[in-house]
C-alpha positions as CSV (number, residue, x, y, z in Angstrom):
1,X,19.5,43.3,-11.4
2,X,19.8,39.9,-9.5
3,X,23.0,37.5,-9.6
4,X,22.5,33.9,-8.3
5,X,26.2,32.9,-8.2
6,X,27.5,29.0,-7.6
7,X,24.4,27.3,-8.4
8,X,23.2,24.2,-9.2
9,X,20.8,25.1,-11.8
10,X,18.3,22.7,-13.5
11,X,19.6,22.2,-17.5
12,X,17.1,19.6,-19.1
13,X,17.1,16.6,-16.9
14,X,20.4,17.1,-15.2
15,X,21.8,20.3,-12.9
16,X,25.0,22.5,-13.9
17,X,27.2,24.5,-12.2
18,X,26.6,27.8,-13.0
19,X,24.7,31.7,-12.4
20,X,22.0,33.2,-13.5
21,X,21.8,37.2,-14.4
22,X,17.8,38.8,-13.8
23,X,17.0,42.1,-15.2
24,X,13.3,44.0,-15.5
25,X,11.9,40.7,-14.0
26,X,13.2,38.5,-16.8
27,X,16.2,35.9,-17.1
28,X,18.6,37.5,-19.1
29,X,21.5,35.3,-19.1
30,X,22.5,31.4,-17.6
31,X,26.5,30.4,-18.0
32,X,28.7,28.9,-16.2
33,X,30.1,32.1,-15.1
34,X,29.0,35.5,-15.2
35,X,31.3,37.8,-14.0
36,X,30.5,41.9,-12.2
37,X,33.1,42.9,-14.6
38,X,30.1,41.9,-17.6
39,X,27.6,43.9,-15.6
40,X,26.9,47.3,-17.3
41,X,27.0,49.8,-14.4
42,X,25.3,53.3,-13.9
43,X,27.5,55.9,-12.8
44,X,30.4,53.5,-11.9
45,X,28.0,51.8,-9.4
46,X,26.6,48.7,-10.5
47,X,23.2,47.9,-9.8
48,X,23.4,44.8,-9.3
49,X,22.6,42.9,-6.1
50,X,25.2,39.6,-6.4
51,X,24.0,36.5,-4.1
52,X,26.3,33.3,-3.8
53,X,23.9,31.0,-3.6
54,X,26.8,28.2,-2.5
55,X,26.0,25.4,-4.4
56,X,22.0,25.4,-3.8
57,X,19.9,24.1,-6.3
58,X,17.3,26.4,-9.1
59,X,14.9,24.8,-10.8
60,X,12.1,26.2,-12.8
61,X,9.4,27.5,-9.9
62,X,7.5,24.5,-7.9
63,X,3.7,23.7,-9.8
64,X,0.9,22.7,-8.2
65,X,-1.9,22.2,-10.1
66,X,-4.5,21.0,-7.2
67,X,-5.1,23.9,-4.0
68,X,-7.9,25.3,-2.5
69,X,-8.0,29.0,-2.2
70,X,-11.5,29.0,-0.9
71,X,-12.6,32.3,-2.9
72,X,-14.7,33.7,-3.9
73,X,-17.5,32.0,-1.0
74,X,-15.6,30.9,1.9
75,X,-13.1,33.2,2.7
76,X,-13.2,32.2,6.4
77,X,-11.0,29.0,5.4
78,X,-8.8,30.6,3.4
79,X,-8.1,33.9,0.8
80,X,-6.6,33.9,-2.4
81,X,-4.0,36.4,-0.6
82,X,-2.8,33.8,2.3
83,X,-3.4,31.3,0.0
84,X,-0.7,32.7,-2.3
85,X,1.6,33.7,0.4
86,X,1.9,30.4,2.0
87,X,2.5,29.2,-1.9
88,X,5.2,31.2,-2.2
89,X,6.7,30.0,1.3
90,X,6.6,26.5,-0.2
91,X,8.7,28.0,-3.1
92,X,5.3,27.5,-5.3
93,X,5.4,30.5,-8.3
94,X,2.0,28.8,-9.9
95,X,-0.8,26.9,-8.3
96,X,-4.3,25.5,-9.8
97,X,-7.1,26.7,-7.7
98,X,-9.7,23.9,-8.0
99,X,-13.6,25.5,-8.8
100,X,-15.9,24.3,-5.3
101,X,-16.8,27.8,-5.1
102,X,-19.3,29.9,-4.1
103,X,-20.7,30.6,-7.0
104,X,-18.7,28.0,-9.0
105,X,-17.0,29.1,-11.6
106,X,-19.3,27.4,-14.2
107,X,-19.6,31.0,-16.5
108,X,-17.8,33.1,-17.5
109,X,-19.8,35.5,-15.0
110,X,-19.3,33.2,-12.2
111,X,-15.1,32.9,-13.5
112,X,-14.6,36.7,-13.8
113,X,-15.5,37.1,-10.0
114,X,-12.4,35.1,-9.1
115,X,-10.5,36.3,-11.7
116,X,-10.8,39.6,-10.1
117,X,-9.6,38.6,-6.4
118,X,-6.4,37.2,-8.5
119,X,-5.7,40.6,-10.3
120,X,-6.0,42.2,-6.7
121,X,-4.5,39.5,-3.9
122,X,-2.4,37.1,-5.7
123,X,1.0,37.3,-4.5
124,X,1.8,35.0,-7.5
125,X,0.4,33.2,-10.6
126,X,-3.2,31.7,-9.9
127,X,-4.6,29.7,-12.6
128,X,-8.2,28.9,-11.7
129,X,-9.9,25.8,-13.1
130,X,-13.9,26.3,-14.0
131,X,-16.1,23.3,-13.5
132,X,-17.1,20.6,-15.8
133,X,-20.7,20.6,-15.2
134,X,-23.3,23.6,-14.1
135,X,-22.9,24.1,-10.0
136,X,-20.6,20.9,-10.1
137,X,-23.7,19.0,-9.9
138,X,-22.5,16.7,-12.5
139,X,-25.8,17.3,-15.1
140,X,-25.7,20.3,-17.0
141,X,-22.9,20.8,-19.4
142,X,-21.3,24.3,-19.4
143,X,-20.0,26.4,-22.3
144,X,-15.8,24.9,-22.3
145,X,-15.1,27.0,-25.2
146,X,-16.1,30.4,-23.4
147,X,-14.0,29.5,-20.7
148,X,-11.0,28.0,-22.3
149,X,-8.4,30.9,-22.7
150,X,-9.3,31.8,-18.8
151,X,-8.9,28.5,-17.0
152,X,-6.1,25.8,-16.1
153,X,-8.4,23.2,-17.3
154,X,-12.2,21.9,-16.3
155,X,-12.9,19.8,-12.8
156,X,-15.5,19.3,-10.7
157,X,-13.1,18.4,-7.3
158,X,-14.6,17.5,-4.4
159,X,-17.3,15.2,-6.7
160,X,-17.3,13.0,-9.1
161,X,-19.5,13.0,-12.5
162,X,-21.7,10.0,-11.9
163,X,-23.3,10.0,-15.1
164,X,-21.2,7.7,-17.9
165,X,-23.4,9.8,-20.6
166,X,-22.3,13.6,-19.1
167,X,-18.8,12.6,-18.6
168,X,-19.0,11.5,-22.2
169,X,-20.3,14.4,-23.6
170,X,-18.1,16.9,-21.4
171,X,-14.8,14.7,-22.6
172,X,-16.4,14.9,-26.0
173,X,-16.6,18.8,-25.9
174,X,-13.1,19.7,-23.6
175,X,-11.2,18.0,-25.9
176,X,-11.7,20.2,-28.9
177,X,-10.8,22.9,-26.5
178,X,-7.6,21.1,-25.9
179,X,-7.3,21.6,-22.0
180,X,-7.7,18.9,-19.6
181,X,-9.9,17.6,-18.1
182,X,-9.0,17.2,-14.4
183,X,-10.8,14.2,-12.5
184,X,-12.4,13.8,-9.1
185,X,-13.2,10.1,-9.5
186,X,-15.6,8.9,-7.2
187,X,-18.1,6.2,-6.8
188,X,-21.2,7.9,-4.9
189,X,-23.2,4.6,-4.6
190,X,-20.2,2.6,-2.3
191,X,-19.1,5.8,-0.3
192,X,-21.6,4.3,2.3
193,X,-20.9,7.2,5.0
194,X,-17.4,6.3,5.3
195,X,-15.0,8.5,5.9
196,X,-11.1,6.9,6.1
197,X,-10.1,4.3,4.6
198,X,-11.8,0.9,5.0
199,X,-8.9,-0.8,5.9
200,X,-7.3,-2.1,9.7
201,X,-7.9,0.9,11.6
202,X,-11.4,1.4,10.8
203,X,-11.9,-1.9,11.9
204,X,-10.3,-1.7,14.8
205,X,-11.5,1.7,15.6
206,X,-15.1,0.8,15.0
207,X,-15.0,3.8,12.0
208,X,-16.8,3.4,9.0
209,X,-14.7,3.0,5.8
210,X,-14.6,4.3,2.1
211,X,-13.6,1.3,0.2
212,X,-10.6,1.3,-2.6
213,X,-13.2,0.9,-5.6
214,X,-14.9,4.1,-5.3
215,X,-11.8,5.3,-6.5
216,X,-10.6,3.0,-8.8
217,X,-14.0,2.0,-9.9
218,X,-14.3,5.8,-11.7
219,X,-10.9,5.6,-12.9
220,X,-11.6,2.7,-15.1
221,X,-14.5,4.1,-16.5
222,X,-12.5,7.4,-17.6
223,X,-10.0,5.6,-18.7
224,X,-12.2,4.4,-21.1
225,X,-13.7,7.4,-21.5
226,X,-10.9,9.3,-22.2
227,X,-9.6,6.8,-25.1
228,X,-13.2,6.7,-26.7
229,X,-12.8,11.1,-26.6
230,X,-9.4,11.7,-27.0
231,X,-9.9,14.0,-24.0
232,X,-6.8,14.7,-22.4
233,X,-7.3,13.0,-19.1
234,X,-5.7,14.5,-15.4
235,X,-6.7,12.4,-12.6
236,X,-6.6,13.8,-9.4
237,X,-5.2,12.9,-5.8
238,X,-4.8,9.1,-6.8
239,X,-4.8,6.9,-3.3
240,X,-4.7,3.0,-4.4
241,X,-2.6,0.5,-5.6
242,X,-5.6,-0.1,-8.2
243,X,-5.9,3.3,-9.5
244,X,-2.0,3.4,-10.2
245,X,-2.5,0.2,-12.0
246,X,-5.2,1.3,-14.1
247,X,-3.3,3.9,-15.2
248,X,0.3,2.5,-15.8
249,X,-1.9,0.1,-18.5
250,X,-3.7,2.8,-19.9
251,X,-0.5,4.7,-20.5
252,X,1.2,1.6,-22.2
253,X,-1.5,1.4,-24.8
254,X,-1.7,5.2,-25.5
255,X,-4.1,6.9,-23.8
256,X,-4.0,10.4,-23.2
257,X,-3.7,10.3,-19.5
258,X,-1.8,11.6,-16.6
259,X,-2.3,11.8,-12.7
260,X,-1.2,13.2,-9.6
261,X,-0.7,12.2,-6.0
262,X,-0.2,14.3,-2.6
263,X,2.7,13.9,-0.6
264,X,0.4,12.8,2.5
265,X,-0.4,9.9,0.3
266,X,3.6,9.0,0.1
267,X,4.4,9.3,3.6
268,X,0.9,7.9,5.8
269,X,-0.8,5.0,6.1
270,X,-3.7,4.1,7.6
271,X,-1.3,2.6,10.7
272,X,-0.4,6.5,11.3
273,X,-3.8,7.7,11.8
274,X,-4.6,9.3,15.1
275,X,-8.0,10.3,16.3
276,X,-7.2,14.0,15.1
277,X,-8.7,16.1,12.5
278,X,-5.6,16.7,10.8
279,X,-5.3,12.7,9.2
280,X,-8.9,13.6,7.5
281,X,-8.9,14.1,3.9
282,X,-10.5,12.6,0.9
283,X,-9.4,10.4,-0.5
284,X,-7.8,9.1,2.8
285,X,-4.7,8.0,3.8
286,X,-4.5,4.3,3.1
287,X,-3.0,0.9,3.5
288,X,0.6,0.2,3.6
289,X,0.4,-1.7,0.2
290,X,-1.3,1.1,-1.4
291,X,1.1,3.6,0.1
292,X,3.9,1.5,-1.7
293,X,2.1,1.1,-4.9
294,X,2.2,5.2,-4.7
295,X,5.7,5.5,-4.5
296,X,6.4,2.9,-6.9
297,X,4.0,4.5,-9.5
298,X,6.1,7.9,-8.8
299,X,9.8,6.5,-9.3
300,X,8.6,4.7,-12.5
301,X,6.4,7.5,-14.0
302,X,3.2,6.6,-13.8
303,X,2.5,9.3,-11.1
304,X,3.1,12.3,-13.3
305,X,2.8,15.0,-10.5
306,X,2.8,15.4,-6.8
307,X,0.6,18.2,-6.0
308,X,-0.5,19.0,-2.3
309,X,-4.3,19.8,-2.7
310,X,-4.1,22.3,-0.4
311,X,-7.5,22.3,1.2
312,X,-7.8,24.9,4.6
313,X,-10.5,25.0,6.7
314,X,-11.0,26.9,10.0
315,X,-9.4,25.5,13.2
316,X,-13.5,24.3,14.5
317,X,-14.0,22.5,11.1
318,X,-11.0,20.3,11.8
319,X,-11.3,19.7,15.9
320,X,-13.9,17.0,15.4
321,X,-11.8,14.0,15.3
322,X,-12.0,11.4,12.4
323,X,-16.0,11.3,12.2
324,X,-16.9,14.6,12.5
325,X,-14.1,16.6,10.9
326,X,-13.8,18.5,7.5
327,X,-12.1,17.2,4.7
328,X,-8.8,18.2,3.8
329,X,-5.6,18.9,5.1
330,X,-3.2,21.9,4.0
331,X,0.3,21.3,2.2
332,X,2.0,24.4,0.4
333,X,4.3,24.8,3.1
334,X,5.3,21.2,3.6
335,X,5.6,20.0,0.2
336,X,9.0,19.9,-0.6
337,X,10.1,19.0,2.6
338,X,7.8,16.2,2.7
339,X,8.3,14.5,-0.7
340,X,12.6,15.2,0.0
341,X,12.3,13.4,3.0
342,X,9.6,10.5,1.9
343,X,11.3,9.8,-1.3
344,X,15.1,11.0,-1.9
345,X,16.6,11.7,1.3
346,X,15.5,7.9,1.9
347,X,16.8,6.6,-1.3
348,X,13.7,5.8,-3.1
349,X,14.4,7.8,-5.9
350,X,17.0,10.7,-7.0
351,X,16.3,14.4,-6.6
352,X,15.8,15.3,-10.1
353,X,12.8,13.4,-10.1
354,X,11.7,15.3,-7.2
355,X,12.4,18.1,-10.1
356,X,10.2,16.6,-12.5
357,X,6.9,16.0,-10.9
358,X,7.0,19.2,-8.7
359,X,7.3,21.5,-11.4
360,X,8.8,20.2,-15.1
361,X,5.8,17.8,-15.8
362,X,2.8,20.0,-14.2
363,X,4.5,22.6,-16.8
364,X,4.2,19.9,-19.5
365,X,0.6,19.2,-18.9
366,X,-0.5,23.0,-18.1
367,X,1.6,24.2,-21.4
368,X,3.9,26.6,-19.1
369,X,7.0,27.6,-20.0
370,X,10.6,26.2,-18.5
371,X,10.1,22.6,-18.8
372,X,14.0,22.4,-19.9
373,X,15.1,24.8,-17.4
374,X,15.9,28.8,-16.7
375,X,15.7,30.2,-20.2
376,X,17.2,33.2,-21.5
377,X,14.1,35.9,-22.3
378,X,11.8,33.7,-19.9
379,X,10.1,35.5,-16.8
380,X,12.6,35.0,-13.9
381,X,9.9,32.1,-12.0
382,X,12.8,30.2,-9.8
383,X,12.6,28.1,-6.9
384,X,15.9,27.8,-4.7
385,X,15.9,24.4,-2.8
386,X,18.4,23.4,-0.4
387,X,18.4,19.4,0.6
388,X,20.4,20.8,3.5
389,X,19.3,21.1,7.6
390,X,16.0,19.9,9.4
391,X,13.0,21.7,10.2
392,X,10.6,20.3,12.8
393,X,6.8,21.4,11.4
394,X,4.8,23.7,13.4
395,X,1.6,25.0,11.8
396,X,1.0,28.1,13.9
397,X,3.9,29.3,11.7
398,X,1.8,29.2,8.6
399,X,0.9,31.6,6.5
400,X,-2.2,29.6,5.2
401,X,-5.1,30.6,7.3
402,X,-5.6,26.4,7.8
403,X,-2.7,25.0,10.2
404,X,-4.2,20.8,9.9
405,X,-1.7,18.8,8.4
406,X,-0.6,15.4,9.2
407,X,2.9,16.5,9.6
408,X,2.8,18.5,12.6
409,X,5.5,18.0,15.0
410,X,7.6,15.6,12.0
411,X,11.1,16.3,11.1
412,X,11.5,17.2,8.2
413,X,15.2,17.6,5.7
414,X,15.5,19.9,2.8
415,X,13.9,23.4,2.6
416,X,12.8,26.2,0.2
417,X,15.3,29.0,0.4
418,X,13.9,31.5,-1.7
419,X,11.2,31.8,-4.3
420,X,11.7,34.3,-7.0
421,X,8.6,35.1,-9.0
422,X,8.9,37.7,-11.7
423,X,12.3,38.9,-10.6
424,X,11.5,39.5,-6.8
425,X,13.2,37.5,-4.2
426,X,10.5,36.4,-1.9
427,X,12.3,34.6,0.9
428,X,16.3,34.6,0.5
């Protein structure tokens, strides 16, 4: 048996004062105070391991809905074991692995092949998402009912559905299943070969640039989509002012919609960039006003979730500069860190909404349990977060097989200090 003693612990919206008692991998009891003398012992000896945890803070174990684990196809980039691990580092106790695959997870064939990797290498829960169309090609419709129990929700990440008529059908036929579906929205007709954002530096730079609409543009349409359907609509990796717009109206007139940003998105602007690998992701980092838009959309809801999308890739994918680079930067290990020091150790908004869109609301929309806290009976899943010390980012201390992120070498506050995931203490 565990005992977290002096915590903070996360109690519907607020933190208490209090401890927390694990046994066989399960929370079996949250008060204010739980003493040894409660404890049944064997033999005279307890068995229990007691750990003051000094007024730290447990929540409900950080969510991301949006990584890249890179298998099955493309192990070279990343595993679903390092994956994991580095999750778990970040004080993550579920991720969403997003389906551009090799094969894609478009059958239940194609989904049972990943699915197996996860019952042998995950270090913690993985919750794959299968694709919306056949090969995420964005044509062929695939059979969401089949897949349903298995998957986190449908996506075709890293493109967008170009077709008004498939994306109508697949919202059509996802919402009877009830899970989301999770947009990459995308305009393919104004990408234009750019590649960061079309904004100051790209100009100065002489880079081409991926304008704002080819975003936002998509957004609108399944916004309207999604209110024609009734699909339950989770857009991904939102980068514009226009985009959080869009949504903030469609949520005031009812639509079933929710969306995520990364913390790179919080933090950069396109004035950061360098002429590194590591500031290449799509969609990119962009301007100040749409950087401020971001974190105004977080503090006042509209931004349901932060999630990282975690996307490795080997170390001669990402030394190409701006033009020539791989898409994607890596996050797990960051992400806290990153979104405490962008957003509440600056003042912009208080902790426990930190709380919210790193793990309570990804719970909400995925259906997981301990949305109001630690529960009695519940699987012990707890993240222990101290806002406490400064960490100075180097990614050769990974555990992600990727190491390009845009926060190398940045001072970071706050850190993960343990992740407990079924009753074992990964990191204290």
């Amino acid at each position: 048996m565990i005992l977290l003693d002096n915590a903070n612990i996360w109690a519907d919206g607020q933190f208490i004062n209090g401890a927390i008692l694990i046994r066989d991998n399960r929370i079996e009891k949250v008060a204010r105070k739980i003493s040894l003398d409660e404890i049944p012992t064997q033999g005279g000896v307890s068995e229990t391991v007691a750990i003051n945890v000094n007024g730290q803070y447990i929540v409900p174990g950080l969510v991301d809905m949006h990584v890249h684990f890179r298998e099955p196809g493309y192990s070279y980039k990343e595993t679903i074991y390092h994956g994991s691990r580095a999750a778990l580092a970040g004080g993550f106790t579920t991720v969403c692995t997003m389906p551009n695959l090799n094969p894609a997870p478009d059958s239940i064939e194609n989904l049972k092949l990943q699915l197996e990797i996860i019952a042998r290498d995950a270090q913690m829960q993985v919750i794959p998402y299968a694709t919306i169309t056949k090969l995420r090609m964005g044509n062929e419709l695939i059979d969401y009912e089949a897949l349903a129990p298995w998957v986190a929700g449908f996506s075709d990440d890293g493109s967008g559905v170009q077709s008004e008529e498939v994306m109508r059908e697949a919202m059509r036929r996802i919402a009877k299943t009830g899970k989301i579906l999770a947009a990459h929205c995308e305009v393919n007709s104004l990408l234009r070969g750019g590649y960061i954002h079309d904004g100051a530096y790209a100009a100065a730079n002489g880079h081409r640039g991926i304008c704002s609409e080819s975003e936002w543009g998509e957004i609108e349409r399944d916004i309207r989509l999604a209110e024609e359907t009734g699909c339950r609509l989770h857009v991904c990796h939102i980068s514009t002012k226009e985009s959080v717009e869009l949504i903030r109206k469609a949520k005031a007139r009812g639509v079933q919609v929710t969306c995520e940003t990364g913390p790179h998105y919080l933090t950069f602007c396109d004035a950061d960039l360098q002429e590194e690998g590591r500031f290449k992701m799509n969609p990119p980092i962009r301007s100040v006003e749409d950087r401020d838009a971001l974190r105004e959309g977080v503090i006042d809801g509209t931004i349901d979730v932060i999630a990282t999308d975690h996307a490795p890739h080997s170390a001669s994918e990402k030394s190409k500069g701006l033009e020539k680079s791989a898409m994607g930067v890596v996050g797990l290990e960051t992400a806290f860190s990153a979104v405490y020091t962008t957003m509440v150790k600056s003042g912009l908004m208080p902790f426990s909404r930190l709380v919210e869109v790193m793990t309570i609301n990804p719970r909400r929309i995925l259906g997981l349990p301990g949305i109001y806290g630690p529960q009695e009976g519940d699987w012990a899943d707890l993240t222990v977060l101290s806002t406490d010390g400064e960490t100075v980012v180097n990614p050769d201390k990974f555990l992600s097989k990727g190491h390009a992120t845009p926060y190398a070498g940045l001072t970071l506050s706050g850190s993960v200090v343990a992740t407990i995931f079924s009753g074992r203490i990964q990191n204290l």
